[in-house]
C-alpha positions as CSV (number, residue, x, y, z in Angstrom):
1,X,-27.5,-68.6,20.2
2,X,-25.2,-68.3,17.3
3,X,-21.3,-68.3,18.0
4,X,-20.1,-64.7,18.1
5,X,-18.2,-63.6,14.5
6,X,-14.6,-62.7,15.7
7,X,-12.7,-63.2,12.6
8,X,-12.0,-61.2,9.7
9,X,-10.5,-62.2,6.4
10,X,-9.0,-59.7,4.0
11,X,-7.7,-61.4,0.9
12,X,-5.0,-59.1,-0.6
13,X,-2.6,-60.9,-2.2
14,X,-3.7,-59.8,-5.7
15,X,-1.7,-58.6,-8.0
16,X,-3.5,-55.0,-8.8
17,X,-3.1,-55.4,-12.6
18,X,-5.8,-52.5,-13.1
19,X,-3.6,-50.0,-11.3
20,X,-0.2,-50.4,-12.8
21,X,2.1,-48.8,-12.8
22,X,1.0,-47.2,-9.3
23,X,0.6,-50.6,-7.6
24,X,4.3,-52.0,-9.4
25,X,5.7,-51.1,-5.7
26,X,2.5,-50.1,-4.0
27,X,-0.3,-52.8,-2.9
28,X,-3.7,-51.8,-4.6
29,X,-5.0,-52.1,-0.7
30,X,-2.9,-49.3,0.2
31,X,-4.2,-46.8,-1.8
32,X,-6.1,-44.1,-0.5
33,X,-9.2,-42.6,-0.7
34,X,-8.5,-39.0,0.5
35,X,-6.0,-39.4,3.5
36,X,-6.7,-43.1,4.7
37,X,-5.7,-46.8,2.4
38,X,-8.3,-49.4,1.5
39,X,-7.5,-51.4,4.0
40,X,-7.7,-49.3,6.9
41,X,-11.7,-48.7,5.9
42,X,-11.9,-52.5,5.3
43,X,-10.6,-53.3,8.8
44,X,-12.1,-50.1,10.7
45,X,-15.6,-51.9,9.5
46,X,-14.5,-55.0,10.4
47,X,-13.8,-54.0,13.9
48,X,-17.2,-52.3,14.3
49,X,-18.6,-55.5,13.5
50,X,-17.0,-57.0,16.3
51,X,-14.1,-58.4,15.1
52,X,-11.0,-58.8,17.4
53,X,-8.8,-60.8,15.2
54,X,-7.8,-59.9,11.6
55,X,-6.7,-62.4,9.2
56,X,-4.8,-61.2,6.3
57,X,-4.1,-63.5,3.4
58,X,-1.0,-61.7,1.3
59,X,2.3,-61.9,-0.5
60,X,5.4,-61.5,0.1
61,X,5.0,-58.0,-2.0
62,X,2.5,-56.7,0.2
63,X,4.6,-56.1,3.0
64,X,3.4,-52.1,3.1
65,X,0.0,-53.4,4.9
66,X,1.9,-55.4,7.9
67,X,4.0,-52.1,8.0
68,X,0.9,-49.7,8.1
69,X,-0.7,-51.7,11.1
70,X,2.4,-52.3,12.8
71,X,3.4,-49.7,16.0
72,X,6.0,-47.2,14.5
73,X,7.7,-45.5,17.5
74,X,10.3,-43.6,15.7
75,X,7.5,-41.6,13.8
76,X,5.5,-41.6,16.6
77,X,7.9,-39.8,18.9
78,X,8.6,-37.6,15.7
79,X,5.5,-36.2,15.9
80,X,5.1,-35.8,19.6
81,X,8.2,-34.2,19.8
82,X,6.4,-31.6,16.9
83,X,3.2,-30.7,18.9
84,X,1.6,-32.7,16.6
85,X,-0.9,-34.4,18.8
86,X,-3.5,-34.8,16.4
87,X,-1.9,-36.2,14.0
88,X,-0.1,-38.4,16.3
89,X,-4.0,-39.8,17.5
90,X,-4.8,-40.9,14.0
91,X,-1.7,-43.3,13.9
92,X,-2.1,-44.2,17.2
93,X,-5.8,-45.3,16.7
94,X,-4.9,-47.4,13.4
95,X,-5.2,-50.3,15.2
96,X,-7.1,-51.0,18.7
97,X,-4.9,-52.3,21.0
98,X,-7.7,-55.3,22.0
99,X,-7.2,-56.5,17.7
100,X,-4.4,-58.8,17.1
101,X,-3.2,-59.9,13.0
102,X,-2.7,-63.1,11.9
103,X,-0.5,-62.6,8.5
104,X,-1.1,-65.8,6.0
105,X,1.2,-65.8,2.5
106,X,-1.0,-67.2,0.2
107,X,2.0,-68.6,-2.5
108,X,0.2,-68.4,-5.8
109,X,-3.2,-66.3,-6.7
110,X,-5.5,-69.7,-7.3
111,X,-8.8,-67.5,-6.7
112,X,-10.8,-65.9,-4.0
113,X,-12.2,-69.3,-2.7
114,X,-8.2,-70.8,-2.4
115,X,-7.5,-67.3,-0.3
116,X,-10.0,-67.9,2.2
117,X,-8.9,-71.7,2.2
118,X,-5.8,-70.3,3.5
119,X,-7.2,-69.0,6.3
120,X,-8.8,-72.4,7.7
121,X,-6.0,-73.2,10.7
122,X,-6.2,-69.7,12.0
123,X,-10.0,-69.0,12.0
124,X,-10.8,-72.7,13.4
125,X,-14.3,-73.7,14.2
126,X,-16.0,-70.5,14.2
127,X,-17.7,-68.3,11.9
128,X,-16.2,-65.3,10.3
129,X,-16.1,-62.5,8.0
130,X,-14.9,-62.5,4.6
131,X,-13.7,-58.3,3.1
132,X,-12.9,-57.2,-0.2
133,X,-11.3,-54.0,0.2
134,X,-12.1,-53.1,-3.4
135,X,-15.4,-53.1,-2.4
136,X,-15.7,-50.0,-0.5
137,X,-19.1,-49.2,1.0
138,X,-20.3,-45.7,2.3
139,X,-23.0,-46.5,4.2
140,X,-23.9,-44.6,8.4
141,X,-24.0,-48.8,9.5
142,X,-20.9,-50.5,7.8
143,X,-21.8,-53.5,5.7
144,X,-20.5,-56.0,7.9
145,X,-22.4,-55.2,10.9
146,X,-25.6,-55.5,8.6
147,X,-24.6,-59.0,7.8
148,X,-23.8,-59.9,11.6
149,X,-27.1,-58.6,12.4
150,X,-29.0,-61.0,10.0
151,X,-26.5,-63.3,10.8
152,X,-27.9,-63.8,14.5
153,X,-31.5,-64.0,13.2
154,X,-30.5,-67.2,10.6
155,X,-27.8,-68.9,12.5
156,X,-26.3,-69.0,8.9
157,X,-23.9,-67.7,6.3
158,X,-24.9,-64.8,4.9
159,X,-23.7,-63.1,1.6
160,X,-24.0,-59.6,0.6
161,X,-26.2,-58.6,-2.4
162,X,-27.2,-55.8,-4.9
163,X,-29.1,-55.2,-7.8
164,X,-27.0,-55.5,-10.9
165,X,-27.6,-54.5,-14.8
166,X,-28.1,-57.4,-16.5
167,X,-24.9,-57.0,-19.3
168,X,-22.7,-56.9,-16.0
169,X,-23.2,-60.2,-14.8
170,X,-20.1,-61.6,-16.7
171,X,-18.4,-59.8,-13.3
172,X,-20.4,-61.0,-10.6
173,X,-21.6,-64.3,-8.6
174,X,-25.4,-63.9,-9.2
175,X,-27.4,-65.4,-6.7
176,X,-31.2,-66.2,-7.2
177,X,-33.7,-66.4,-3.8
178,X,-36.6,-67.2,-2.7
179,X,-38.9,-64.6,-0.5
180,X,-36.7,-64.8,2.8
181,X,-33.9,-63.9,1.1
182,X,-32.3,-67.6,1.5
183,X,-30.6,-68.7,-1.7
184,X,-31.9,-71.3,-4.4
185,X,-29.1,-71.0,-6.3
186,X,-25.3,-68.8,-6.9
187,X,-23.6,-68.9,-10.4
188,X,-20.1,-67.6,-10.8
189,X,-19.8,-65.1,-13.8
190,X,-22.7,-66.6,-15.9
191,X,-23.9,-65.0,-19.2
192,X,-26.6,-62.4,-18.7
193,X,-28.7,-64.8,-20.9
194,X,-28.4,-67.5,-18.6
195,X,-27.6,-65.6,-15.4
196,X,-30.2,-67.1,-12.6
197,X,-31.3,-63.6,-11.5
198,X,-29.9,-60.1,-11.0
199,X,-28.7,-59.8,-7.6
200,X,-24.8,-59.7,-7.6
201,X,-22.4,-61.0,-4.8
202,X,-20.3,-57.9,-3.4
203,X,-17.0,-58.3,-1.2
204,X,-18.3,-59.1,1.9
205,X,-19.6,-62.5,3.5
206,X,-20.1,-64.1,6.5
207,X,-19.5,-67.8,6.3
208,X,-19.6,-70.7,9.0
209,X,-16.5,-73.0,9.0
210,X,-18.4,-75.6,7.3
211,X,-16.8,-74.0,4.1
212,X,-13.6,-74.7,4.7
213,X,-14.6,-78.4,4.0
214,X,-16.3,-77.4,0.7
215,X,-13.5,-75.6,-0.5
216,X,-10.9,-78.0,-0.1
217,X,-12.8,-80.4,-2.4
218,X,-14.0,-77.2,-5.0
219,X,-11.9,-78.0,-8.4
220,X,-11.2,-75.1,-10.4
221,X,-14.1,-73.1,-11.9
222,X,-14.3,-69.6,-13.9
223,X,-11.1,-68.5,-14.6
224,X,-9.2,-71.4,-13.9
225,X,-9.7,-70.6,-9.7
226,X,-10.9,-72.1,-7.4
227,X,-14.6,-69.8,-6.7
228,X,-15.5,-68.6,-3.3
229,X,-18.7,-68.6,-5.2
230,X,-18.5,-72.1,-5.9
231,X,-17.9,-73.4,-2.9
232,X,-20.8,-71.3,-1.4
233,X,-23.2,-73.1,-4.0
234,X,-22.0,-76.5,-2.5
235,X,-22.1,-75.5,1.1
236,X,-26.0,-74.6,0.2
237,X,-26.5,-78.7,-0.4
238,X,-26.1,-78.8,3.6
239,X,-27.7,-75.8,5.1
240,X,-28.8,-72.3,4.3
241,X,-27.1,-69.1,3.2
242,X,-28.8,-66.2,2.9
243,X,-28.6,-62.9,0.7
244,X,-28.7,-60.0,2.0
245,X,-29.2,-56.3,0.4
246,X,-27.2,-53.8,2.6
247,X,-27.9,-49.9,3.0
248,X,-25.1,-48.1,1.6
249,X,-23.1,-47.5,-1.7
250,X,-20.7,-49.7,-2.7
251,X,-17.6,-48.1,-4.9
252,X,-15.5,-50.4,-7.3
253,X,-12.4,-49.4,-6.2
254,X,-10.4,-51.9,-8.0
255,X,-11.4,-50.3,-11.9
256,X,-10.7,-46.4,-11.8
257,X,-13.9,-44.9,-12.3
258,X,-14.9,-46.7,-9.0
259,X,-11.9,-45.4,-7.1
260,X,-12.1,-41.8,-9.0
261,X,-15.8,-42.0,-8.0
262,X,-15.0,-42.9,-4.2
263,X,-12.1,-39.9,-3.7
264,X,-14.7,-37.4,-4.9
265,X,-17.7,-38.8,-2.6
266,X,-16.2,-39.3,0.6
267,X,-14.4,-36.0,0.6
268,X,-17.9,-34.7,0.4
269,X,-18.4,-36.4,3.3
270,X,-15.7,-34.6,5.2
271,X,-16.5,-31.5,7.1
272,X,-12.9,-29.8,6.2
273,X,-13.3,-30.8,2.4
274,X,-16.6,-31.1,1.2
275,X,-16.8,-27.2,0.8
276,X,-14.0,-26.3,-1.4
277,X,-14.2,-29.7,-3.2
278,X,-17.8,-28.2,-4.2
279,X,-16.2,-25.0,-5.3
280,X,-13.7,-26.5,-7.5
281,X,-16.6,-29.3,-9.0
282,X,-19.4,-26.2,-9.9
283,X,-16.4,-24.1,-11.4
284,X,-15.4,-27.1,-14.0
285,X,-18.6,-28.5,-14.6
């Protein structure tokens, strides 16, 4: 039987360029769609997934996440106090009590694949998850779980996938398969004209510990970083990683239209929203 996936990674020590000025003082992670930060959906799927242990790779700047899963019993008295018991359950079930955070300070931005480097002594032999929280997914069976699941029937890393337009792979890892889905071949950010396929790598992977020996000998690639994608496309010399396309819709949440896009779907999602956001959509379209 495989070893059970425990471990989640969230590398958010990026800078948030795309949202200045509003991430100057604010992490990008910790903005919201509606009433709840990227990272709380990131890690509420990873925890329905089955993880128990949440690996953060940061900065010192990003102290607002540590902050936002952290116990405050000053507000929380504040609002018991109030009658505000509902209220008071939401930030009380932020964080399970059975989860525990590891908080890693990754010192310089070298690239996705240097991030999850970073979390090598904490995860240890085991496999484990790998979130973007830009990538946010609306989906009824998070995006995670759907890679755990195909994860049990491979025994193997498993990466998740979607059809891309073909002037967009300049963005993307592109991976090219065979029928099963296993991969043949993953290209960091090639040319549309030279791009291996159209299926594009989105922010969430699960990945045995064998890449943790990959990455550490993975120079730098696109960008000048050190590639996640890269050292995916190495670990495929020694065993197989699968694609996988996932039920859901994913939302770019690090470019605006994405994040715009997001706000405005999953408040139509929500039962005390979704009418009067309606309303107010027919009246100005």
């Amino acid at each position: 039987m495989p070893k059970p996936v425990r471990t989640a990674v969230f590398p958010v020590a990026g800078r948030g360029t795309r949202f200045l000025p509003a991430t100057k003082a604010v992490p990008k992670e910790m903005l919201p769609v509606v009433d709840k930060p990227l990272i709380q959906y990131a890690v509420e799927e990873a925890v329905a997934a089955g993880a128990t242990r949440l690996v953060f790779i940061t900065h010192s700047s990003k102290g607002a996440i540590e902050s936002h899963f952290t116990q405050h019993g000053e507000l929380e008295c504040a609002l018991a106090d109030s009658g505000k018991q509902d209220i008071l359950a939401v930030i009380q079930g932020i964080l399970p009590a059975h989860i525990s955070c590891d908080y890693v300070l990754q010192g310089e931005p070298l690239g996705l694949g240097h991030a999850v480097l970073c979390a090598k002594d904490v995860v240890g032999d085991e496999p484990f998850f790998v979130h973007l929280p830009d990538d946010l997914i609306l989906s009824e069976h998070g995006c995670l779980s759907q890679l755990a699941q195909r994860y049990t029937q491979t025994d193997s890393s498993v990466v998740a996938v979607e059809v891309i337009p073909p002037e967009k792979t300049t963005s993307y890892g592109v991976a090219a398969v065979n029928d099963d889905y296993c991969m043949e071949e993953i290209v960091e950010k090639p040319q549309p004209e030279v791009a291996p396929s159209n299926l594009g790598v989105v922010g969430r992977y699960l990945l045995t510990p064998a890449i943790f020996e990959k990455l550490e000998t993975t120079g730098r690639g696109s960008g000048g970083e050190i590639q996640l994608t890269d050292g995916i496309a190495a670990l495929m010399a020694d065993e197989n990683v699968y694609a996988m396309p996932f039920d859901g819709v994913r939302y770019d949440c690090g470019e605006k239209f994405g994040y715009l896009k997001a706000n405005i779907d999953f408040a139509l999602e929500r039962d005390d929203l979704a009418d009067e956001l309606r309303q107010h959509l027919a009246s100005i379209v």
